[in-house]
mmCIF file of the C-alpha atoms, coordinates in Angstrom:
data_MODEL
# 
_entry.id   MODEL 
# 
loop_
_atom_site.group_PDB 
_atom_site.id 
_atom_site.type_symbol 
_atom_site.label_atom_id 
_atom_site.label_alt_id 
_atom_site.label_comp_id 
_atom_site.label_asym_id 
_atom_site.label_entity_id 
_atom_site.label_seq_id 
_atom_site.pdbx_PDB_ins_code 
_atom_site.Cartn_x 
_atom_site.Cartn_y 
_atom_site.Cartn_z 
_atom_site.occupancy 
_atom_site.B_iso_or_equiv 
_atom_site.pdbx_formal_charge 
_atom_site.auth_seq_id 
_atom_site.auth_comp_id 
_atom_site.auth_asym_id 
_atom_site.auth_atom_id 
_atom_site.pdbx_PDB_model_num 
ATOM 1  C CA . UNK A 1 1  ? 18.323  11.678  -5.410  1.00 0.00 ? 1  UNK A CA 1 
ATOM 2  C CA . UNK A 1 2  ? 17.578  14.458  -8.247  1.00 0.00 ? 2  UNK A CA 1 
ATOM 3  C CA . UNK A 1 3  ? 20.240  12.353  -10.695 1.00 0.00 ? 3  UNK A CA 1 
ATOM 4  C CA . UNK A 1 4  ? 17.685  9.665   -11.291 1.00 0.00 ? 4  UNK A CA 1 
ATOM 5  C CA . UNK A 1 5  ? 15.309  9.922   -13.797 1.00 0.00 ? 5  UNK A CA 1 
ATOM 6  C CA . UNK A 1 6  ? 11.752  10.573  -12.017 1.00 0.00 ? 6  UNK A CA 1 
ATOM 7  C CA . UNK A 1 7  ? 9.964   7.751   -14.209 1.00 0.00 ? 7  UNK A CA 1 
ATOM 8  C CA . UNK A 1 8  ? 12.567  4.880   -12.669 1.00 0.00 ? 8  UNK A CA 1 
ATOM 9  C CA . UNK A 1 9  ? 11.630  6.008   -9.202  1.00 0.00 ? 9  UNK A CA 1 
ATOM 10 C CA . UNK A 1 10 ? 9.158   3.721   -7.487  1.00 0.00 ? 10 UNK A CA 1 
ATOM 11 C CA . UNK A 1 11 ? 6.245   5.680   -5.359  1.00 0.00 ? 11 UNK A CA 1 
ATOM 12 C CA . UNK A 1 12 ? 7.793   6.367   -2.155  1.00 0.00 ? 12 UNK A CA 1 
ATOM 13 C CA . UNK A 1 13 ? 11.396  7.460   -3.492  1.00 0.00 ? 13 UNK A CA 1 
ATOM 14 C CA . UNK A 1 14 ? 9.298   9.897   -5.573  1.00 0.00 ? 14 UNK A CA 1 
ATOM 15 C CA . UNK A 1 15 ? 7.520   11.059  -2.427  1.00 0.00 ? 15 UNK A CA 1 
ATOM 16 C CA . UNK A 1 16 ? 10.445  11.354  -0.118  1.00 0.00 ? 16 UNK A CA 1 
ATOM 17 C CA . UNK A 1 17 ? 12.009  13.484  -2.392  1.00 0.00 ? 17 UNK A CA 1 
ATOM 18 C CA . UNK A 1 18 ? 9.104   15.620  -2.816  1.00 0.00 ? 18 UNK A CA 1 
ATOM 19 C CA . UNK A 1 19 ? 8.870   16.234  0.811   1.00 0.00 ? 19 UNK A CA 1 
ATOM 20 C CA . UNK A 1 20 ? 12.460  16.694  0.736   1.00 0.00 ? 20 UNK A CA 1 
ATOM 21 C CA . UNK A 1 21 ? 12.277  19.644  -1.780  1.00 0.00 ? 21 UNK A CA 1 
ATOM 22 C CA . UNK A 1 22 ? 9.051   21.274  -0.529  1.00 0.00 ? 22 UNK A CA 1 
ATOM 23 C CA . UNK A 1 23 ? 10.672  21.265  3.432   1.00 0.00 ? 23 UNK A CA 1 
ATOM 24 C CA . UNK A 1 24 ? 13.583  23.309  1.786   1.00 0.00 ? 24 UNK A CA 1 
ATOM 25 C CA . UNK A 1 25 ? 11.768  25.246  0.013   1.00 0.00 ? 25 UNK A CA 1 
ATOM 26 C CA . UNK A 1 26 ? 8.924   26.435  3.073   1.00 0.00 ? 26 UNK A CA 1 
ATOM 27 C CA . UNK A 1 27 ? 12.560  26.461  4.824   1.00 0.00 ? 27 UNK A CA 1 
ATOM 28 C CA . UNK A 1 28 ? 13.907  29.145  2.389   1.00 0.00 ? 28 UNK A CA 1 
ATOM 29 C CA . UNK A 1 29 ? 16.665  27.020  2.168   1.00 0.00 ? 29 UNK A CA 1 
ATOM 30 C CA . UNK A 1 30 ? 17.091  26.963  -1.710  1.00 0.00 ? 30 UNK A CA 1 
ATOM 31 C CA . UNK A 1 31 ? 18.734  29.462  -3.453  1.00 0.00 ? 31 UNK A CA 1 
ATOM 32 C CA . UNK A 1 32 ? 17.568  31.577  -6.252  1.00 0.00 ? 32 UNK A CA 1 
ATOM 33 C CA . UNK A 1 33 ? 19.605  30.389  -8.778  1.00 0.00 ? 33 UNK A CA 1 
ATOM 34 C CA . UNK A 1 34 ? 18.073  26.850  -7.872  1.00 0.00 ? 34 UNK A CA 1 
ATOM 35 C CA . UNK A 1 35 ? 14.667  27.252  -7.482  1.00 0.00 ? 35 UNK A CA 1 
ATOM 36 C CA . UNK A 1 36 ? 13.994  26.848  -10.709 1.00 0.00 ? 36 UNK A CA 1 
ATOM 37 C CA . UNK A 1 37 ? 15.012  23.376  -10.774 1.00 0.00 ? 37 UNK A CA 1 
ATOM 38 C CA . UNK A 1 38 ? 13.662  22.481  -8.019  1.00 0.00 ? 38 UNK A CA 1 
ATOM 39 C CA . UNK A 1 39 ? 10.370  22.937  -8.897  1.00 0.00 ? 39 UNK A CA 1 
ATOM 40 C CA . UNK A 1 40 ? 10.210  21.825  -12.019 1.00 0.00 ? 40 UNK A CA 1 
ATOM 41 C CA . UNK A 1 41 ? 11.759  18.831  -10.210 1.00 0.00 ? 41 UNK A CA 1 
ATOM 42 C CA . UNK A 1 42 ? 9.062   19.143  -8.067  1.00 0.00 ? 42 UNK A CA 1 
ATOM 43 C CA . UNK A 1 43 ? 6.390   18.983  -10.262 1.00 0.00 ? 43 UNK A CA 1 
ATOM 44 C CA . UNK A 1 44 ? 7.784   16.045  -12.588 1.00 0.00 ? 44 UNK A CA 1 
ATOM 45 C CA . UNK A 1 45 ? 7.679   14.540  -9.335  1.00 0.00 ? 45 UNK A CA 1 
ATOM 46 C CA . UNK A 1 46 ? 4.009   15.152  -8.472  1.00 0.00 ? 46 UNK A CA 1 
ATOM 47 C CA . UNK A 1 47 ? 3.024   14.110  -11.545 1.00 0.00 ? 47 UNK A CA 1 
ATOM 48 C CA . UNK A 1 48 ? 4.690   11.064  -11.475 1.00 0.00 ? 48 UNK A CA 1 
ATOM 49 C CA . UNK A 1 49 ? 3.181   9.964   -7.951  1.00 0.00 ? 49 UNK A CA 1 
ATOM 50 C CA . UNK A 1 50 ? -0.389  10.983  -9.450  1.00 0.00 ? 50 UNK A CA 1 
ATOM 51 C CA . UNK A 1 51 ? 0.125   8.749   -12.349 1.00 0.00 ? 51 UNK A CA 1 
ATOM 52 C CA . UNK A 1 52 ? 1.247   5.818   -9.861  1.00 0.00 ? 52 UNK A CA 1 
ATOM 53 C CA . UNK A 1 53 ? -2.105  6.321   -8.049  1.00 0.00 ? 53 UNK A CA 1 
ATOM 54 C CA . UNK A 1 54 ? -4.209  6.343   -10.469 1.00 0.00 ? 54 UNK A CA 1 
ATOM 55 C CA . UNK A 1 55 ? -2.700  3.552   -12.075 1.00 0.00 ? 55 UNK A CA 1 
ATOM 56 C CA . UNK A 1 56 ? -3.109  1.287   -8.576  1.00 0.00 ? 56 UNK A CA 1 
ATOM 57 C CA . UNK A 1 57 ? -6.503  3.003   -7.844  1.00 0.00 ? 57 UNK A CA 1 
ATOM 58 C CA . UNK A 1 58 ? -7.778  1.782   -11.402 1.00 0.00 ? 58 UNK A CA 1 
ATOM 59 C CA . UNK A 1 59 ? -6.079  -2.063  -10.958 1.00 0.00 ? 59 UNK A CA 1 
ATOM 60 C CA . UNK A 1 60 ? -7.809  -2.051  -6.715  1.00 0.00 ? 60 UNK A CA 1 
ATOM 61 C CA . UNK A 1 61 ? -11.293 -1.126  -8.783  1.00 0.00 ? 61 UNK A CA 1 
ATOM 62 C CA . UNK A 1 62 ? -10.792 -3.800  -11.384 1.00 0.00 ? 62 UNK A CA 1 
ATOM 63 C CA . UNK A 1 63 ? -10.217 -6.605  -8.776  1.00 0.00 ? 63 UNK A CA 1 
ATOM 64 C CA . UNK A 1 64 ? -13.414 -5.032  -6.377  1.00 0.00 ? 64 UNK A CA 1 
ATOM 65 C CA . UNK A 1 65 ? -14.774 -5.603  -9.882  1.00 0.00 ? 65 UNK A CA 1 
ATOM 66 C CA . UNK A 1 66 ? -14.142 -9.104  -10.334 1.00 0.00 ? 66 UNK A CA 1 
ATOM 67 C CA . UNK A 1 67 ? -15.707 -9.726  -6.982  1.00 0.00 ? 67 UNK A CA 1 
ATOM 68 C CA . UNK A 1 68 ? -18.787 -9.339  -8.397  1.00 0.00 ? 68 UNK A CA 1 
ATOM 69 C CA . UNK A 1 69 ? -18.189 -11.874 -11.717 1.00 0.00 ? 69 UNK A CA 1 
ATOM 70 C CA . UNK A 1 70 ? -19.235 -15.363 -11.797 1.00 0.00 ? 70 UNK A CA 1 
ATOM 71 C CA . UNK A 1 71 ? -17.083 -16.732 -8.562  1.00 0.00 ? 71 UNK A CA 1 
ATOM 72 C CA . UNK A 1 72 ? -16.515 -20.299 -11.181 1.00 0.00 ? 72 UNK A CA 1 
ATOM 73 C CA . UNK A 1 73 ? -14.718 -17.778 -13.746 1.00 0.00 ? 73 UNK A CA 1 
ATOM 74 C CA . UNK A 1 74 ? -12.605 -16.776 -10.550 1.00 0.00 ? 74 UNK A CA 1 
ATOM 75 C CA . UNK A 1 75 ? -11.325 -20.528 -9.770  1.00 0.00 ? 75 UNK A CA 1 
ATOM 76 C CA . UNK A 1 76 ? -13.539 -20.970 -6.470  1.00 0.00 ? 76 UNK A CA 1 
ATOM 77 C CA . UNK A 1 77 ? -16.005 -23.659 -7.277  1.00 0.00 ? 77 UNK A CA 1 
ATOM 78 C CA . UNK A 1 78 ? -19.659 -23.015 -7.823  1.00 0.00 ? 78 UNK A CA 1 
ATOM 79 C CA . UNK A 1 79 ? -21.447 -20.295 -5.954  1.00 0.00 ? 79 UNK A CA 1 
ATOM 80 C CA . UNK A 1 80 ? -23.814 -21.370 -2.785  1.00 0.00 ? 80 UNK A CA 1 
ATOM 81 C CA . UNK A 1 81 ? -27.457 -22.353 -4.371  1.00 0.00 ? 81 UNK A CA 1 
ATOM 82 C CA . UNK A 1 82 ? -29.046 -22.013 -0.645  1.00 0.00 ? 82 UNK A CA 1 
ATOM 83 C CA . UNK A 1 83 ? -27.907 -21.450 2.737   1.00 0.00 ? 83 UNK A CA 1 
ATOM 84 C CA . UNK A 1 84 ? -25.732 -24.314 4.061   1.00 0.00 ? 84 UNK A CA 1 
ATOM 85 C CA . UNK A 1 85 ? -27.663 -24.093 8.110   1.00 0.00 ? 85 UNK A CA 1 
# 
């Protein structure tokens, strides 16, 4: 997993492999010699699943956005003038 750059994994590879190196790590199960790596790993890691949300948390707002816009700009036909009952 750790071979592959961190900015080529998508979301949930970078998040498995997060959990994967914090369980060892509350395990004690990485060395001292390691350690170091591993967190950096960690945190390039973390950072990289923060950027990914943000990113898809700013495109989710855009489209809620749109909602709101004139629904002929949006390819649906006029909007309702009155209430069809």
């Amino acid at each position: 997993m750790a071979d592959r750059p961190v900015e080529e994994l998508g979301f949930e590879e970078a998040r498995a492999e997060l959990e994967v190196i914090v369980a060892a790590i509350d395990h004690g199960d990485v060395d001292l010699d390691t350690l170091s790596a591993k967190v950096a790993r960690a945190g390039a890691l973390l950072a990289h699943c923060r950027t990914r949300i943000t990113a898809t948390r700013a495109q989710v707002e855009d489209l809620v956005a749109s909602f709101d816009d004139d629904p002929e700009e949006l390819g649906r036909g006029p909007a309702p003038t009155e209430e069809p009952f």
